[in-house]
py3Dmol code that shows the C-alpha trace and the ligand (Angstrom):
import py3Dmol

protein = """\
ATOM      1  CA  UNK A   1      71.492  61.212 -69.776  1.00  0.00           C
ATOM      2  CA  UNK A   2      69.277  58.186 -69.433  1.00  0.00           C
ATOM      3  CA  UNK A   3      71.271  54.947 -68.247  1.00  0.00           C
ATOM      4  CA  UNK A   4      70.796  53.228 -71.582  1.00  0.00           C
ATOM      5  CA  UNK A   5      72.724  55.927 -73.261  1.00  0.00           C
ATOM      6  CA  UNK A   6      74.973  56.419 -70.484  1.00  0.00           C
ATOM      7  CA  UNK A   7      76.489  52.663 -70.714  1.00  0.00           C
ATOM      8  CA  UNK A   8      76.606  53.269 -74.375  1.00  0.00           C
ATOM      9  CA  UNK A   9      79.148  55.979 -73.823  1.00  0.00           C
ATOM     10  CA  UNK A  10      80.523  53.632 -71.045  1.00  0.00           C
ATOM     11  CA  UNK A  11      81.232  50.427 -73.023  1.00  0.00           C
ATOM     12  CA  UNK A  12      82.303  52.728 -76.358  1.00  0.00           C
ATOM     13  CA  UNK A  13      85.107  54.359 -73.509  1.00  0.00           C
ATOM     14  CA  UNK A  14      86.182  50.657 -72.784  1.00  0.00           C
ATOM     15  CA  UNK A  15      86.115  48.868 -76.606  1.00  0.00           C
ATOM     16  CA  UNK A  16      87.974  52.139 -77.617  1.00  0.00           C
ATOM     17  CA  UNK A  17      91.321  51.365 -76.887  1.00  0.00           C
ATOM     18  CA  UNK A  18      91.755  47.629 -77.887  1.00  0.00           C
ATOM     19  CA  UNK A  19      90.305  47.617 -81.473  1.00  0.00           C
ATOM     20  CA  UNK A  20      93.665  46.640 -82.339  1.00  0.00           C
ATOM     21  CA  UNK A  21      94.611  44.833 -79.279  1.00  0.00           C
ATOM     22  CA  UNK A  22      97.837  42.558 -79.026  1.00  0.00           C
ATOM     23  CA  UNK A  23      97.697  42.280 -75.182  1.00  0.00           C
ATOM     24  CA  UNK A  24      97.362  38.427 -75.410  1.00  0.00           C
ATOM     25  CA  UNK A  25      98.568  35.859 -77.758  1.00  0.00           C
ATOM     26  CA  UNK A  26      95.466  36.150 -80.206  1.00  0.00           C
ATOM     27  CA  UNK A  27      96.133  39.464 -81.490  1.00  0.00           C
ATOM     28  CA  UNK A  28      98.584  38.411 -83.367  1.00  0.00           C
ATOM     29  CA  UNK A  29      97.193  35.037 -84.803  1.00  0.00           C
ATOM     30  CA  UNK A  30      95.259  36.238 -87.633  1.00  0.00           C
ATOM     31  CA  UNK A  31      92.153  37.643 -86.213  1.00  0.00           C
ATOM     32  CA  UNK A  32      90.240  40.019 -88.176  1.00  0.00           C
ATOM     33  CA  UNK A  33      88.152  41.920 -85.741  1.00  0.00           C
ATOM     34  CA  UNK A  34      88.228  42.312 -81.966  1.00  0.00           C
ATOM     35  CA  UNK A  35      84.827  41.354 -81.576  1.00  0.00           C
ATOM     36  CA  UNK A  36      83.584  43.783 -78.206  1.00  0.00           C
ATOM     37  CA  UNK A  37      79.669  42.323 -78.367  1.00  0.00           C
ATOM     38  CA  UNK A  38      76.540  43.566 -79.061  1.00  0.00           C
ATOM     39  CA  UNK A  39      73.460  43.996 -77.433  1.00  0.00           C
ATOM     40  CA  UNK A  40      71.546  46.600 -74.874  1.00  0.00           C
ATOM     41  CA  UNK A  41      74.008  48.199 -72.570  1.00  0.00           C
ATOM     42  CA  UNK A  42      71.734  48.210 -69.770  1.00  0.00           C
ATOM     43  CA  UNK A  43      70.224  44.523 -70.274  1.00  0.00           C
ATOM     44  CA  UNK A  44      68.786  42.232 -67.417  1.00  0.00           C
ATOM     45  CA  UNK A  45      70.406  39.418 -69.127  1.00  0.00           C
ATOM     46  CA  UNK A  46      73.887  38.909 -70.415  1.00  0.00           C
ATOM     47  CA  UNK A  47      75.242  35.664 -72.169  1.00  0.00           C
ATOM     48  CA  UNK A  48      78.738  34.973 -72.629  1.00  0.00           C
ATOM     49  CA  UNK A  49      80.026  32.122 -75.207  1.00  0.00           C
ATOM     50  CA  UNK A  50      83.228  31.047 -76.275  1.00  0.00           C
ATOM     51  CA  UNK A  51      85.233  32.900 -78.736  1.00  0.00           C
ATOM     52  CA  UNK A  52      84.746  34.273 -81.959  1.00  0.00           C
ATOM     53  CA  UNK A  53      84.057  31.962 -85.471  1.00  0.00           C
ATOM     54  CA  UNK A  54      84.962  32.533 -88.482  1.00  0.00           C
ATOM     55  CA  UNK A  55      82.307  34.337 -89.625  1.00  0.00           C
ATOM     56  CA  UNK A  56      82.078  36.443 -86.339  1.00  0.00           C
ATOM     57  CA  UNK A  57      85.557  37.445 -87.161  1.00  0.00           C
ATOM     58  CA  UNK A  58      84.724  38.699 -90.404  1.00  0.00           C
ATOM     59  CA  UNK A  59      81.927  40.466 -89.072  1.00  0.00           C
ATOM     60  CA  UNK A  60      82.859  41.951 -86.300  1.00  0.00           C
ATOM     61  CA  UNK A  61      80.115  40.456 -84.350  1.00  0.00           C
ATOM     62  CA  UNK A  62      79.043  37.472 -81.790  1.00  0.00           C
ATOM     63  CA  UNK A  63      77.118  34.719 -82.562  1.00  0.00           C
ATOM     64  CA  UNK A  64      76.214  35.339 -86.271  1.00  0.00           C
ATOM     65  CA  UNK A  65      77.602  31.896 -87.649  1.00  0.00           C
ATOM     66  CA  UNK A  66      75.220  28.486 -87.554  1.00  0.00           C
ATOM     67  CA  UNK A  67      75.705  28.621 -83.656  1.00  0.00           C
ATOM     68  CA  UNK A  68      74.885  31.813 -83.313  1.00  0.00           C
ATOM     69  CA  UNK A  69      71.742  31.297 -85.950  1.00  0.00           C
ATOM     70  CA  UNK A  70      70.626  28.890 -83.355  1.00  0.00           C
ATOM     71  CA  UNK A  71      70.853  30.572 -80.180  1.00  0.00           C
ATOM     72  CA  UNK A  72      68.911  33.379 -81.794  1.00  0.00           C
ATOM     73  CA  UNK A  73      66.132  31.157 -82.641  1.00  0.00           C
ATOM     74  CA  UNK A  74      66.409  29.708 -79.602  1.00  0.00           C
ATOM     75  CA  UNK A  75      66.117  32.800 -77.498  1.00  0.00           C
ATOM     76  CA  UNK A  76      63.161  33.752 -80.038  1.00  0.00           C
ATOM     77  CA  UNK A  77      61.554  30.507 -78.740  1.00  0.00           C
ATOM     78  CA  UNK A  78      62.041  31.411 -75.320  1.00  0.00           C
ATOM     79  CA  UNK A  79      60.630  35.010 -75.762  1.00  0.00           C
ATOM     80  CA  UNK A  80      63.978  36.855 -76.117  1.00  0.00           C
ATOM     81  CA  UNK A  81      64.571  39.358 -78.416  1.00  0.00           C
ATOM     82  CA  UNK A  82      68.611  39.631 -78.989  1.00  0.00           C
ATOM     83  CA  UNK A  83      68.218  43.211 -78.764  1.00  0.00           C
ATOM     84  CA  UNK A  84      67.035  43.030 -75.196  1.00  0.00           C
ATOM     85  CA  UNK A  85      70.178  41.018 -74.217  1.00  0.00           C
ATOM     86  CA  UNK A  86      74.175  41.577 -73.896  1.00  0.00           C
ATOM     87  CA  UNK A  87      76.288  38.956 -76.129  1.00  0.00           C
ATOM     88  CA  UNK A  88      79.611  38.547 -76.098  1.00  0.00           C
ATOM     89  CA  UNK A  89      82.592  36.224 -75.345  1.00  0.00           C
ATOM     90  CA  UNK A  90      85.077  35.485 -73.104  1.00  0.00           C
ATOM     91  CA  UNK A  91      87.744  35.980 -75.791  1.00  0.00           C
ATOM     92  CA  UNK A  92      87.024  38.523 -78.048  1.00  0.00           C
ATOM     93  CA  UNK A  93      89.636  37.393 -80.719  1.00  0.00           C
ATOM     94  CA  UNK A  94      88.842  34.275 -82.883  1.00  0.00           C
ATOM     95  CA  UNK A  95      91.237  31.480 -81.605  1.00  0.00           C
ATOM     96  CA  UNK A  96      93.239  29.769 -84.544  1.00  0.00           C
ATOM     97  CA  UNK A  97      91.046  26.999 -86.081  1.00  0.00           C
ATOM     98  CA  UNK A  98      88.307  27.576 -83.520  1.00  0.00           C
ATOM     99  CA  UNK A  99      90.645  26.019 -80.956  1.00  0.00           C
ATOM    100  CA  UNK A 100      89.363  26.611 -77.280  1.00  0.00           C
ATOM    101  CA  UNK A 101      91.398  29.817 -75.829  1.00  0.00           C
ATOM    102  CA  UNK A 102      94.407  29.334 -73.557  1.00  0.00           C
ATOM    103  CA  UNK A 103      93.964  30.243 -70.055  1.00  0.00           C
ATOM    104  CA  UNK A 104      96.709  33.396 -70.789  1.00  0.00           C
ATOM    105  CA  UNK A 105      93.917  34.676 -73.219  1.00  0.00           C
ATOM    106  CA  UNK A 106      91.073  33.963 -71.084  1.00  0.00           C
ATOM    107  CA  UNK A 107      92.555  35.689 -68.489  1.00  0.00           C
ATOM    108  CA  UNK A 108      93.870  38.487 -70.272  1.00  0.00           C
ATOM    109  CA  UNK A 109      90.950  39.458 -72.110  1.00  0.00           C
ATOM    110  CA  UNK A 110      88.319  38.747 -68.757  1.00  0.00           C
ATOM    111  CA  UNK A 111      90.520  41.218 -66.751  1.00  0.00           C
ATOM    112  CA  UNK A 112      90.335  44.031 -69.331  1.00  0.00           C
ATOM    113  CA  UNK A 113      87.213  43.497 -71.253  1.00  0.00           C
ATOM    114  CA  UNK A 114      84.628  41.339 -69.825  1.00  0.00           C
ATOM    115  CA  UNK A 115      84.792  42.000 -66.384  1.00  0.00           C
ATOM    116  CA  UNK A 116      84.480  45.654 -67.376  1.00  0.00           C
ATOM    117  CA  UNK A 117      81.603  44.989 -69.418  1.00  0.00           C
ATOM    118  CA  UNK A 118      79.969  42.845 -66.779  1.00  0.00           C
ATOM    119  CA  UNK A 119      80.798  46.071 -64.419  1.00  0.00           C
ATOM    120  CA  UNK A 120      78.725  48.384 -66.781  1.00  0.00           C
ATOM    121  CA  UNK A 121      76.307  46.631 -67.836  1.00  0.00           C
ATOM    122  CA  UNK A 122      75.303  45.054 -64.155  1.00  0.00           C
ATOM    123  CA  UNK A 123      72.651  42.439 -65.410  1.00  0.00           C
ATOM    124  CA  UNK A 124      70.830  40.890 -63.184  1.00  0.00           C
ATOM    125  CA  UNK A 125      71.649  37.371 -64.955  1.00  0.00           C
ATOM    126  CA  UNK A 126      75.010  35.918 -66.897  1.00  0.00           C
ATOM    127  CA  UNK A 127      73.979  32.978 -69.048  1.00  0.00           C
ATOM    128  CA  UNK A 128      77.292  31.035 -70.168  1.00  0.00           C
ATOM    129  CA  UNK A 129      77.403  29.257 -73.108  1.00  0.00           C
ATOM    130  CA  UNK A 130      79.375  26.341 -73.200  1.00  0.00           C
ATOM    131  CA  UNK A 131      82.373  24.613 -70.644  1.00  0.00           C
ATOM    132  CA  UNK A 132      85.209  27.391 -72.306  1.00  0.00           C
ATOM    133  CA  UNK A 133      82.948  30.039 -70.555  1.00  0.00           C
ATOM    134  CA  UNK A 134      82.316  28.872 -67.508  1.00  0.00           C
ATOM    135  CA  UNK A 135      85.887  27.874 -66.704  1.00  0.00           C
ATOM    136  CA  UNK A 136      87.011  30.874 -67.896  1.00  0.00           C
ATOM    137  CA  UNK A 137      84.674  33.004 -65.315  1.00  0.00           C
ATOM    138  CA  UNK A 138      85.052  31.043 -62.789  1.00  0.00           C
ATOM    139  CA  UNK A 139      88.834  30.546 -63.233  1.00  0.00           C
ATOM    140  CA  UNK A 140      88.476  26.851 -62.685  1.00  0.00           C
ATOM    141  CA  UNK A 141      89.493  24.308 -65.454  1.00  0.00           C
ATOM    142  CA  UNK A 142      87.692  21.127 -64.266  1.00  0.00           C
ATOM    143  CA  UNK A 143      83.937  22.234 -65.284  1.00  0.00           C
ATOM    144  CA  UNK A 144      81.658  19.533 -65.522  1.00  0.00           C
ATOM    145  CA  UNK A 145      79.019  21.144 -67.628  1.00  0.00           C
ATOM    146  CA  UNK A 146      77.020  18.382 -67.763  1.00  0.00           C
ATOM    147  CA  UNK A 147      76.492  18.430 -64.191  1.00  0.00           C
ATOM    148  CA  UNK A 148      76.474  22.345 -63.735  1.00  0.00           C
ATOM    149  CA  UNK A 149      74.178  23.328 -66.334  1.00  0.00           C
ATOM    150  CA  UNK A 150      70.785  24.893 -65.341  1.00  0.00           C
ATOM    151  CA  UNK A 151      71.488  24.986 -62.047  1.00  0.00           C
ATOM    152  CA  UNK A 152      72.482  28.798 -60.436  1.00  0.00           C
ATOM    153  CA  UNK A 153      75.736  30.055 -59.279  1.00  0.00           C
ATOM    154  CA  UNK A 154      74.778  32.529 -56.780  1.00  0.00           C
ATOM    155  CA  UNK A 155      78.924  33.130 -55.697  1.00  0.00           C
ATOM    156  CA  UNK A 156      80.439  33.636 -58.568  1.00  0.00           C
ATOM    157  CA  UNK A 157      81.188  36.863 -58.353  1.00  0.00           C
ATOM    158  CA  UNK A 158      82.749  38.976 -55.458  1.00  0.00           C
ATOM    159  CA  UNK A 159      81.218  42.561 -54.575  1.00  0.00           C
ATOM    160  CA  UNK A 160      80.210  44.447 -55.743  1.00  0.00           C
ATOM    161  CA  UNK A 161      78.640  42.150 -58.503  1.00  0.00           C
ATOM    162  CA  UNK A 162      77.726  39.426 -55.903  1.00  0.00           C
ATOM    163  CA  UNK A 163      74.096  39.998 -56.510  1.00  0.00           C
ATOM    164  CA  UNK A 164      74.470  38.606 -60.370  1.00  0.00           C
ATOM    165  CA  UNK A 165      72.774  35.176 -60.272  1.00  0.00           C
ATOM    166  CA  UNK A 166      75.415  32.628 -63.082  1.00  0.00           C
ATOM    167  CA  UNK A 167      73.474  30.129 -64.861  1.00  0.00           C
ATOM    168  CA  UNK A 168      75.356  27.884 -67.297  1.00  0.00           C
ATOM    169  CA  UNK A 169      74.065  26.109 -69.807  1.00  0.00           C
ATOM    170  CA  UNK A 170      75.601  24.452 -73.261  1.00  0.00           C
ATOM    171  CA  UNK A 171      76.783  26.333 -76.145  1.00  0.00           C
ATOM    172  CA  UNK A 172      74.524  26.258 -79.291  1.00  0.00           C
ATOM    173  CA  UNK A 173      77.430  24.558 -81.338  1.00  0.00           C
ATOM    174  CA  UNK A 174      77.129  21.234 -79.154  1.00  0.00           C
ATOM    175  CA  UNK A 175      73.935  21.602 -79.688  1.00  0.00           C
ATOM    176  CA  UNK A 176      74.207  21.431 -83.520  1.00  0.00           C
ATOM    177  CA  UNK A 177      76.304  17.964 -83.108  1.00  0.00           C
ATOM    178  CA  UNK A 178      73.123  16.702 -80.838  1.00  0.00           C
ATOM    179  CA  UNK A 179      70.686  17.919 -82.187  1.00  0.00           C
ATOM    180  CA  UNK A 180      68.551  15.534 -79.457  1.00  0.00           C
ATOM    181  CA  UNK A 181      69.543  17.685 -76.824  1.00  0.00           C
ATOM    182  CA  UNK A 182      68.195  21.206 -78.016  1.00  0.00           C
ATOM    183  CA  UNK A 183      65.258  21.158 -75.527  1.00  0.00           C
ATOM    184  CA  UNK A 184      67.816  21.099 -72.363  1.00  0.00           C
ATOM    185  CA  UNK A 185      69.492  24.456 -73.656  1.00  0.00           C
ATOM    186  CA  UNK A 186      65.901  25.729 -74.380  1.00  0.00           C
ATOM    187  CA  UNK A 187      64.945  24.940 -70.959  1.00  0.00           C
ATOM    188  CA  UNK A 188      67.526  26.670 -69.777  1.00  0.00           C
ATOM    189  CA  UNK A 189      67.334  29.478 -71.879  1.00  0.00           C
ATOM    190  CA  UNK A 190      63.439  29.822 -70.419  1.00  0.00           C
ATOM    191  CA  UNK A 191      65.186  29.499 -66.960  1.00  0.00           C
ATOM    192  CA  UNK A 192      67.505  32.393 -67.881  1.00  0.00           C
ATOM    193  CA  UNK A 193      64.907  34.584 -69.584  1.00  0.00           C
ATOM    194  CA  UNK A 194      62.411  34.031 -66.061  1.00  0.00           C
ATOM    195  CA  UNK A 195      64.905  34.708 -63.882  1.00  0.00           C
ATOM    196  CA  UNK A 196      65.543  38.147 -65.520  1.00  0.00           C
ATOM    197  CA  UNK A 197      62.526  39.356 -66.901  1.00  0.00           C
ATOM    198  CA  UNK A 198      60.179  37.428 -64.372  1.00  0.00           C
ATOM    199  CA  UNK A 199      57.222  34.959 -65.946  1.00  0.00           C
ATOM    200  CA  UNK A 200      55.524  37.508 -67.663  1.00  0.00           C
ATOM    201  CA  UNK A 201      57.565  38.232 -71.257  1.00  0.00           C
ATOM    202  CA  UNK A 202      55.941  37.093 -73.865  1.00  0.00           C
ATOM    203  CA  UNK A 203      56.342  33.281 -75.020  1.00  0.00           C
ATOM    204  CA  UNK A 204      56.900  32.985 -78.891  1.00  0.00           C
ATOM    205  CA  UNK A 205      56.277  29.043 -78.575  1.00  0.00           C
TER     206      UNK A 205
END
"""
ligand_1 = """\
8
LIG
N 80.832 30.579 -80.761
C 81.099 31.370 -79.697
O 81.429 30.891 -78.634
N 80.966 32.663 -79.843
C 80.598 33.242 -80.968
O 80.515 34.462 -81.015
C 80.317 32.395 -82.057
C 80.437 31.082 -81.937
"""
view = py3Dmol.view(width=600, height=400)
view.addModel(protein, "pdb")
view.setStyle({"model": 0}, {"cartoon": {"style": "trace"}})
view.addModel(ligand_1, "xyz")
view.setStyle({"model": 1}, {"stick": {}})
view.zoomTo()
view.show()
């Protein structure tokens, strides 16, 4: 079995169990769909956003709403094909009127899910999206994204995934309230895409 396929099975093993999950306080406020993430098992490049939206919930899937219509332009932009990359969240049920998840729900669903996924999958870069992410990883609540963005986390992770370089960066939807400030995330979207594919992918600008 190639390792493509073989994370496949992998990361089918780990959704399996919590399509109905209540472990946390967000299975039971009116989510729709546990919403695993989507992407190439074996990607260089994994970005991590929020939560769920509304239409995310409905769909099953991450980053399919306006945000999500952006970062995929974005990454299009920046020569990334969505298909080449891992997306998902660090809560993978939508929080009640899109309000940022509780640390109980961050923490719940990073210990079972994401830190399995990021296990797996083993990119070689984690591009977060947005201040909920990055505090959630890093298990710190005083993120100053506007300082830490672009700029690499090389400790972010203990062995063995201390070899995954952490770059954050905004999320799309801020991005959509200033609009000004699209060329930073693009920036650091190129910054992502180089650091895990190298300077050679193709440029779509
Ligand atoms: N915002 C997020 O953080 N994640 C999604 O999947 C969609 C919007």
């Amino acid at each position: 079995m190639n390792p493509k396929t073989y994370k496949e099975k992998l990361l089918q093993e780990l959704y399996a169990p919590y399509q109905n999950c209540h472990r946390c306080p967000l299975g039971s406020l009116g989510r729709t769909n546990v919403v695993f993430g989507e992407g190439n098992a074996d990607a260089r490049l994994m970005f991590i956003g929020e939560g769920p939206g509304a239409d995310e919930d409905a769909q099953g899937r991450p980053f399919v709403g306006r945000s999500g219509q952006l970062l995929t332009k974005l990454l299009l932009l920046a020569g990334i094909n969505r298909a080449d990359v891992f997306i998902t969240n660090i809560v993978k049920c939508r929080p009640p009127n899109n309000r940022k998840p509780l640390p109980i729900e961050s923490n719940t669903c990073k210990k079972l899910l994401l830190l399995n996924q990021i296990k797996i999958i083993r990119p070689d870069v984690i591009c977060t999206l947005g201040s909920s992410a990055l505090s959630g990883l890093l298990n710190k609540d005083d993120v100053k994204i506007t300082a830490m963005r672009g700029k690499i986390i090389t400790s972010a992770f203990e062995s063995p995934l201390n070899t995954i370089k952490l770059l954050p960066t905004y999320h799309p939807a801020y991005i959509l309230r200033n609009p000004k400030e699209a060329n930073i995330l693009f920036d650091d979207l190129q910054k992502a895409a180089t650091l895990a594919f190298g300077e050679k992918r193709s440029q779509n600008t």
